[in-house]
BAFI-452101 format. One line per 5 residues: number of its first residue (from 1); their letters; for each residue x negated, z negated, y negated of N, C-alpha, C, CB. Coordinates in nm, 3 decimals, decimal comma. Glycine has a CB too. Layout:
NUM> a> X:Z:Y:X:Z:Y:X:Z:Y:X:Z:Y; ...
//
This chain:
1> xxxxx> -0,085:0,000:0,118:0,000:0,000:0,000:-0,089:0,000:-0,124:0,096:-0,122:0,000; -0,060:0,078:-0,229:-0,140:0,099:-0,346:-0,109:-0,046:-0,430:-0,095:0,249:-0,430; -0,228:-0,038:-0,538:-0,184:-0,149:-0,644:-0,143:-0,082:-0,753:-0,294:-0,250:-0,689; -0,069:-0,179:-0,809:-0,093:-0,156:-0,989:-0,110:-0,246:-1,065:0,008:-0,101:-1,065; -0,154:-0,224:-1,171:-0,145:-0,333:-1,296:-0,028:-0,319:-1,391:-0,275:-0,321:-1,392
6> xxxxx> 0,041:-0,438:-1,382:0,176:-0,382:-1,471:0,178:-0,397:-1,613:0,307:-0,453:-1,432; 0,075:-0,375:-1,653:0,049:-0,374:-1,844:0,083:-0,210:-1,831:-0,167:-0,427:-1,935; 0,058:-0,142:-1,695:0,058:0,038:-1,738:0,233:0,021:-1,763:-0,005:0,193:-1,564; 0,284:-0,013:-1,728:0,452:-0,016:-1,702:0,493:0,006:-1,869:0,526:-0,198:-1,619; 0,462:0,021:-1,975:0,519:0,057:-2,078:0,605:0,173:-2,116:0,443:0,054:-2,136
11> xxxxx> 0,745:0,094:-2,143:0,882:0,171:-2,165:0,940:0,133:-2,039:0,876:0,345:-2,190; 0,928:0,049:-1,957:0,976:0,043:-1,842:1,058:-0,096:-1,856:0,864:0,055:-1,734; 1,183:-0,132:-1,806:1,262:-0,272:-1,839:1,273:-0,363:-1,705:1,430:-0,238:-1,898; 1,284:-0,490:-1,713:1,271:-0,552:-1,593:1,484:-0,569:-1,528:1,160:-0,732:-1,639; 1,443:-0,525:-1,401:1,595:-0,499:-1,381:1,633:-0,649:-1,270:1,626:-0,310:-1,293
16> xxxxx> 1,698:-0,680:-1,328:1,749:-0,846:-1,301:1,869:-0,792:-1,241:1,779:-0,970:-1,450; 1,904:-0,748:-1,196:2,072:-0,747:-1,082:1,997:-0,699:-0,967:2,239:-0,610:-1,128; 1,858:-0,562:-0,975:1,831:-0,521:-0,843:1,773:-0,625:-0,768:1,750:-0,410:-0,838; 1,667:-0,740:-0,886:1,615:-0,833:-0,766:1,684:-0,944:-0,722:1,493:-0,887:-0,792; 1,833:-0,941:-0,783:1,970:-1,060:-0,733:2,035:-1,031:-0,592:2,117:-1,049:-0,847
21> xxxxx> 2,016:-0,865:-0,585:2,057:-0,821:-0,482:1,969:-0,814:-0,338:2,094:-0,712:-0,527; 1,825:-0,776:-0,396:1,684:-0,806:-0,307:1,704:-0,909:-0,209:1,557:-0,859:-0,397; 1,692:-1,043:-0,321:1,732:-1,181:-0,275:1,806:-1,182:-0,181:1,790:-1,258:-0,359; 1,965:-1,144:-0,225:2,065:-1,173:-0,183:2,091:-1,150:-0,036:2,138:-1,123:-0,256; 2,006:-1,073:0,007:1,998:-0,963:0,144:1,956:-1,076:0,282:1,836:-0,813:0,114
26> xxxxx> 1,860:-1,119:0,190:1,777:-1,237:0,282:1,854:-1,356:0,324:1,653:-1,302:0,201; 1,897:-1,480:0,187:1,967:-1,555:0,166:2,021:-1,604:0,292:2,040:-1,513:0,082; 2,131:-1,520:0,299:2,194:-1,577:0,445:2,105:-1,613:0,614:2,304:-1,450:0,479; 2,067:-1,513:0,634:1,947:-1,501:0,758:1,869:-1,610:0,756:1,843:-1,377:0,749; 1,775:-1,617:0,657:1,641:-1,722:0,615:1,725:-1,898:0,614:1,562:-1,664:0,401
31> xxxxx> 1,857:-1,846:0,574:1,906:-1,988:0,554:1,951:-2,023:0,680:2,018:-2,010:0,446; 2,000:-1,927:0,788:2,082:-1,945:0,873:1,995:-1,994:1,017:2,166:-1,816:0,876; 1,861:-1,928:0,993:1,736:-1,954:1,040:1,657:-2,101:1,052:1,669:-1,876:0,966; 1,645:-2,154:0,920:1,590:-2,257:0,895:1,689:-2,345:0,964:1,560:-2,276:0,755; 1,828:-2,340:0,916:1,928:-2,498:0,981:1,902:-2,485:1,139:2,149:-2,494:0,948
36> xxxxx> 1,930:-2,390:1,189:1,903:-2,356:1,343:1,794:-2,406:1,367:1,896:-2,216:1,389; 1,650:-2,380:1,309:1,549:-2,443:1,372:1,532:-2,594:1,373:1,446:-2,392:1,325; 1,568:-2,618:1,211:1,528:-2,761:1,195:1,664:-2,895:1,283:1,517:-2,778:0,994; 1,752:-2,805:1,256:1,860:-2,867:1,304:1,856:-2,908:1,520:1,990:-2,742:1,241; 1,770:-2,794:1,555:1,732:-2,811:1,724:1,580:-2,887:1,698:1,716:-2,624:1,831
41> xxxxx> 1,482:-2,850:1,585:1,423:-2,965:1,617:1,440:-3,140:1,633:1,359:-2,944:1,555; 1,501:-3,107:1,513:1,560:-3,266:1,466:1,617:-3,340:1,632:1,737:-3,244:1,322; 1,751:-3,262:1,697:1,811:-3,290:1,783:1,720:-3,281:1,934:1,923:-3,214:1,762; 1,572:-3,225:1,955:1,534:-3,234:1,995:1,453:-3,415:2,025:1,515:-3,129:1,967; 1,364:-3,407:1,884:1,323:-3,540:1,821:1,391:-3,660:1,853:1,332:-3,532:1,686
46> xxxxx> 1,536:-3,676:1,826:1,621:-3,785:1,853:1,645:-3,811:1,968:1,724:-3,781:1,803; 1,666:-3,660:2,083:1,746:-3,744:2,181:1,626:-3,757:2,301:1,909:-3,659:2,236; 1,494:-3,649:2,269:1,427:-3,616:2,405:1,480:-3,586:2,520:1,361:-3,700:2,441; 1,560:-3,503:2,490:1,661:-3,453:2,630:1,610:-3,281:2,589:1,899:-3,501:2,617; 1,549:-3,233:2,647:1,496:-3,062:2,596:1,581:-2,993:2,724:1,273:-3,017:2,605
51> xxxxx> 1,717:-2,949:2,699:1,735:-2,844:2,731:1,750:-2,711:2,686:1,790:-2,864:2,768; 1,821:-2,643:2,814:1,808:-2,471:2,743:1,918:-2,473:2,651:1,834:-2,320:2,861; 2,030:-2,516:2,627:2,048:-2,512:2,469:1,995:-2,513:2,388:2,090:-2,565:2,421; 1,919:-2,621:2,347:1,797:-2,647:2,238:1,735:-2,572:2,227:1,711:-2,732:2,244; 1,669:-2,525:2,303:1,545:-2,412:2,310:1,598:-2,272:2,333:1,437:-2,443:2,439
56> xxxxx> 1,727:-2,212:2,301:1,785:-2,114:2,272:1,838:-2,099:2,112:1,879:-2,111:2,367; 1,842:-2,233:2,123:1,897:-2,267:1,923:1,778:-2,237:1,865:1,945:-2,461:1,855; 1,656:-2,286:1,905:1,516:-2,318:1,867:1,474:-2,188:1,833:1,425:-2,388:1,977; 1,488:-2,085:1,948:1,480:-1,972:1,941:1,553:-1,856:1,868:1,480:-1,964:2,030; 1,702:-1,850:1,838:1,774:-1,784:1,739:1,718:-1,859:1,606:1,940:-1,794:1,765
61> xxxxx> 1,683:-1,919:1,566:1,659:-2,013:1,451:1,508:-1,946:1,406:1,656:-2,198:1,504; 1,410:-1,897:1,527:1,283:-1,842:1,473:1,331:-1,711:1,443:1,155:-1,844:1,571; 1,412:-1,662:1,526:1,442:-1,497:1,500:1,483:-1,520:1,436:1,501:-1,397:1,562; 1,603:-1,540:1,364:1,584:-1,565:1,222:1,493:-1,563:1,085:1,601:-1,639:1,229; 1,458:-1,652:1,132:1,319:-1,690:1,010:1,247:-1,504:1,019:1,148:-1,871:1,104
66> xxxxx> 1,190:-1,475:1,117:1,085:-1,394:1,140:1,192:-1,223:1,086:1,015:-1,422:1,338; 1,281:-1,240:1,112:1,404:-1,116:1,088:1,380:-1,118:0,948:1,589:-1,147:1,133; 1,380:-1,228:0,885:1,391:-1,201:0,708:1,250:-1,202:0,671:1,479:-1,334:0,605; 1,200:-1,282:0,728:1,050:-1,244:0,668:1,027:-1,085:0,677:0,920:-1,324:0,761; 1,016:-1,039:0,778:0,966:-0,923:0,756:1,065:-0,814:0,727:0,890:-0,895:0,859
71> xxxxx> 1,232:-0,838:0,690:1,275:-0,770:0,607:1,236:-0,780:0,453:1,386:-0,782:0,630; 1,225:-0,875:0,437:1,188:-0,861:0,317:1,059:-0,799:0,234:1,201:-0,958:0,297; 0,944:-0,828:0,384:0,827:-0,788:0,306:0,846:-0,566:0,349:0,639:-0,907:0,393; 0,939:-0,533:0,399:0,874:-0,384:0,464:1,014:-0,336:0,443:0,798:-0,371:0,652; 1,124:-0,387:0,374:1,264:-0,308:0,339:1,238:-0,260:0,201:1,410:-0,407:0,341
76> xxxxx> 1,312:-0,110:0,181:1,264:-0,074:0,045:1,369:-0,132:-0,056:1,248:0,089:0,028; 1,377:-0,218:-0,119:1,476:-0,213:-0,221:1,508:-0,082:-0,293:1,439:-0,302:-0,315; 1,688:-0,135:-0,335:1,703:0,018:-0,412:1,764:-0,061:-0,581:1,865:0,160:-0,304; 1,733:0,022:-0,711:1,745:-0,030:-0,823:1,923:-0,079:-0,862:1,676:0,080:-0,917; 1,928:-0,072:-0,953:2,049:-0,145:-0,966:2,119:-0,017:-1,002:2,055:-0,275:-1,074
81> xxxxx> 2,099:0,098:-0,991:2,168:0,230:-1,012:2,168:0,262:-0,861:2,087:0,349:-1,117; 2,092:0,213:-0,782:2,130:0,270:-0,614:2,000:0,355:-0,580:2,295:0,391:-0,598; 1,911:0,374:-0,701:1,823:0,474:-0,662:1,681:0,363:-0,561:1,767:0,570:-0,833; 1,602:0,431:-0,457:1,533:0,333:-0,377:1,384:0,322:-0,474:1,515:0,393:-0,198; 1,332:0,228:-0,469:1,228:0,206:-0,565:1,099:0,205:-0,462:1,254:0,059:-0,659
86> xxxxx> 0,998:0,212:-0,553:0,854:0,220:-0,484:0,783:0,037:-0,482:0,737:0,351:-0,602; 0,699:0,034:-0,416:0,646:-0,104:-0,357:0,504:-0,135:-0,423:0,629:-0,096:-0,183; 0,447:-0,178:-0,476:0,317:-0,206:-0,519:0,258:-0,333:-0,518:0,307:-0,169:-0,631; 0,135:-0,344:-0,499:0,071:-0,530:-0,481:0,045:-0,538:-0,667:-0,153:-0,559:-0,345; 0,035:-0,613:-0,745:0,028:-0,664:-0,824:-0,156:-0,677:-0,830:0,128:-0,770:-0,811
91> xxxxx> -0,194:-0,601:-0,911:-0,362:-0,666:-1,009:-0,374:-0,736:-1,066:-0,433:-0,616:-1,096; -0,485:-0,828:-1,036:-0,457:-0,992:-1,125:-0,347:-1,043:-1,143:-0,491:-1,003:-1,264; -0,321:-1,079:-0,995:-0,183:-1,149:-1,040:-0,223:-1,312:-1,051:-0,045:-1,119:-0,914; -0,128:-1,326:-1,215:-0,128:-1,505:-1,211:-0,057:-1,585:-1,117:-0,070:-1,566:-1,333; 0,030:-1,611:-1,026:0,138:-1,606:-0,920:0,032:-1,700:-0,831:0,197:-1,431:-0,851
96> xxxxx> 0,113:-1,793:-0,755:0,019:-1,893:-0,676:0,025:-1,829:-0,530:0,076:-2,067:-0,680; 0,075:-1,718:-0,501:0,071:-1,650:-0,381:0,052:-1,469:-0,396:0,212:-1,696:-0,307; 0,069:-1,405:-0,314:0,067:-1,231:-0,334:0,185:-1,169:-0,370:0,032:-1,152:-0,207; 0,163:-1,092:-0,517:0,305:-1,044:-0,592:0,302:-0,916:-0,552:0,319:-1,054:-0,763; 0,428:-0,864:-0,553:0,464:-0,765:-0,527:0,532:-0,706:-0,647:0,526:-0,776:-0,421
101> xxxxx> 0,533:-0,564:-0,668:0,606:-0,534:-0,804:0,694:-0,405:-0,744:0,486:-0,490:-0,953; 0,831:-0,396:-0,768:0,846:-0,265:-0,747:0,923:-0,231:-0,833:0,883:-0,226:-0,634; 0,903:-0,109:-0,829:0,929:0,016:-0,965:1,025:0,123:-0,929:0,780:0,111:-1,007; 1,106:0,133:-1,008:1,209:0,295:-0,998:1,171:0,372:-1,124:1,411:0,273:-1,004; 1,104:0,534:-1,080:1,044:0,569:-1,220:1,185:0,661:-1,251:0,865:0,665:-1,222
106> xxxxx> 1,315:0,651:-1,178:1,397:0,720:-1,192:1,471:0,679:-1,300:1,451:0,734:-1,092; 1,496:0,516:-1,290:1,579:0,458:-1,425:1,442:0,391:-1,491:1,730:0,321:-1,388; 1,322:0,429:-1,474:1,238:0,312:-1,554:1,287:0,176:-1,571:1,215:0,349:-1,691; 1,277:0,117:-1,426:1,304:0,007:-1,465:1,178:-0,073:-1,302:1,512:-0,015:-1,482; 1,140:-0,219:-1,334:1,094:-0,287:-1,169:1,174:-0,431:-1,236:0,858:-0,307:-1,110
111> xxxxx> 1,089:-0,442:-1,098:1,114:-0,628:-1,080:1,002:-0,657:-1,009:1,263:-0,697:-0,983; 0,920:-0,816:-1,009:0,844:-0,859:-0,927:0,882:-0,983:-0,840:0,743:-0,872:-0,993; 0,817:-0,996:-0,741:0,846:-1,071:-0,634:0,753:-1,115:-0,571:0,913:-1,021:-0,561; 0,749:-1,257:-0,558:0,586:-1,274:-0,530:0,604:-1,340:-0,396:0,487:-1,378:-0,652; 0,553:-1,343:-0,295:0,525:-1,377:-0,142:0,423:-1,429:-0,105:0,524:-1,282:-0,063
116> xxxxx> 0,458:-1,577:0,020:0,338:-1,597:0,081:0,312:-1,736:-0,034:0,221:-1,444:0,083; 0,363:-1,801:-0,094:0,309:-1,941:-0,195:0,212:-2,007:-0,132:0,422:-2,063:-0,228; 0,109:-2,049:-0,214:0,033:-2,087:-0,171:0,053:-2,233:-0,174:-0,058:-2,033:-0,214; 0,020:-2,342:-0,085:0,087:-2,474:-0,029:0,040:-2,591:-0,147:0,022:-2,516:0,148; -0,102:-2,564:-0,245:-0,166:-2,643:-0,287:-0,100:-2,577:-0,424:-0,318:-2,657:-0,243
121> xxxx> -0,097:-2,595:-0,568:-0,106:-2,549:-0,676:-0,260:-2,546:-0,729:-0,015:-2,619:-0,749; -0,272:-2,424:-0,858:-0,394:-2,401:-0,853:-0,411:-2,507:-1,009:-0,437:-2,220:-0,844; -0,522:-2,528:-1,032:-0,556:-2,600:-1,155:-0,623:-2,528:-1,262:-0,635:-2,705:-1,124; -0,554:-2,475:-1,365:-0,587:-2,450:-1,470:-0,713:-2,487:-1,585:-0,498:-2,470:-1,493
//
C-alpha cells in the first residue's frame, strides 16, 4: 500500500458521514465479539466447569473479533456520495498507532483512521 502525506490534500474536505458509516460497519461484530469472548471467559473463570459450550462461545466470540478486524483493515470504504475511495498509510503520522487516510479524488473529499493503538502513550 502506498503512502501519503496529507499536507498534499489541498482543496480536499474531511468527509465526516463516510467515516460514521466506516465505523458503523464494524460496531456491531467487534461488539458482538468482545461480549461473547469476555462473557465465556468470565463464565469460564467462575465456574471451572470448561465445556463445549464455552469453548464454542469462546470461539464465535474470536471470529468475531478477527471478522472485524480484518474487515476493517482490507474493506474499501465508499465516500459519502457512494463513490469507493482509495487507502493510504499516513507520513509522519502524530497518532499513537498506524493511520490510515483514505481519499475519494472523485468528490475531493478523505477521512483518517488510525489502527493498531499503541498500549503505552507517548511523551511529548
Amino acid at each position: 500500500m502506498q503512502s501519503l502525506d496529507p499536507t498534499t490534500l489541498v482543496g480536499y474536505t474531511k468527509d465526516d458521514l463516510a467515516k460514521k458509516r466506516f465505523d458503523a460497519r464494524f460496531r456491531i461484530p467487534a461488539s458482538l465479539g468482545l461480549i461473547l469472548f469476555c462473557g465465556g471467559g468470565l463464565w469460564l473463570v467462575v465456574t471451572k466447569q470448561p465445556t463445549t459450550f464455552i469453548f464454542a462461545v469462546l470461539a464465535g466470540g474470536s471470529l468475531c473479533l478477527i471478522v472485524s478486524v480484518l474487515g476493517i483493515r482490507f474493506l474499501t470504504p465508499t465516500s459519502s456520495s457512494g463513490r469507493p475511495m482509495k487507502k493510504f498509510w499516513v507520513d509522519r503520522s502524530n497518532a499513537y498507532g498506524h493511520e490510515m487516510i483514505f481519499v475519494c479524488d472523485d468528490t475531493k473529499t478523505y477521512f483518517r483512521r488510525v489502527f493498531a493503538k499503541n498500549s503505552r502513550a507517548r511523551r511529548l
